[in-house]
N, C-alpha and C positions, 0 to 999 in steps of 0.2 A: 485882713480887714476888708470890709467892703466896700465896694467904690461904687455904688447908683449905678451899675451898666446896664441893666434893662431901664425898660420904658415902660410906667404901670400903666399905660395906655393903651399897650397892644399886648398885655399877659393874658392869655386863654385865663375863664374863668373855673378850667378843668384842673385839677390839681397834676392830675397824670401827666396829659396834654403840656401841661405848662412843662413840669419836668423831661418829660420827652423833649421836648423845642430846645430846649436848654442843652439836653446832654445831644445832641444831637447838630446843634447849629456848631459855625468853627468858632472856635476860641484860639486866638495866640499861643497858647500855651495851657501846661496844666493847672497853673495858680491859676490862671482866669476862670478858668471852666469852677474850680473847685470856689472862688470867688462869685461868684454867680449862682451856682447853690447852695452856699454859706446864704447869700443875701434875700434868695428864694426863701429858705426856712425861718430866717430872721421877720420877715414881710409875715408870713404865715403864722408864725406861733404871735406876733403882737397884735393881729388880726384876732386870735383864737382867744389869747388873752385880752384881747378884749369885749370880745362878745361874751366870755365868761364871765366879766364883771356885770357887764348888762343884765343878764338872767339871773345873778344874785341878787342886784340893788334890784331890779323888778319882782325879783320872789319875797325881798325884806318888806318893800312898799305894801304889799297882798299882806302881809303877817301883820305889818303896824297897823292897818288902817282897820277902824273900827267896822264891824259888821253892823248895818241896820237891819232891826226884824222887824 
């Protein structure tokens, strides 16, 4: 389960970067570490899924709305 241990304060805006820092910085242990890019990927894909809704409801508004000639 995830526990908030990063700070989305100071997460590199680099995807790589970010994962780098992650496998790389110490963790207590191996749940942590693996806890900590569980929470990476979790942040990421609701991020993703969300900008994918955006570009649907923006493509739907473009199709509904009436063309003036």
């Amino acid at each position: 389960m995830a526990t908030r241990t990063s700070d989305s304060r100071q997460q590199p805006t680099d995807s790589y970067a970010r994962l780098a820092h992650l496998l790389h910085s110490p963790a207590p242990n191996r749940e942590a570490l693996l806890d900590r890019l569980y929470e990476e990927l979790l942040t990421r894909e609701s991020h993703a899924y969300a900008a994918g809704w955006t570009d649907a409801l923006t493509e739907a508004r473009k199709v509904s709305r009436p063309r003036h000639s």
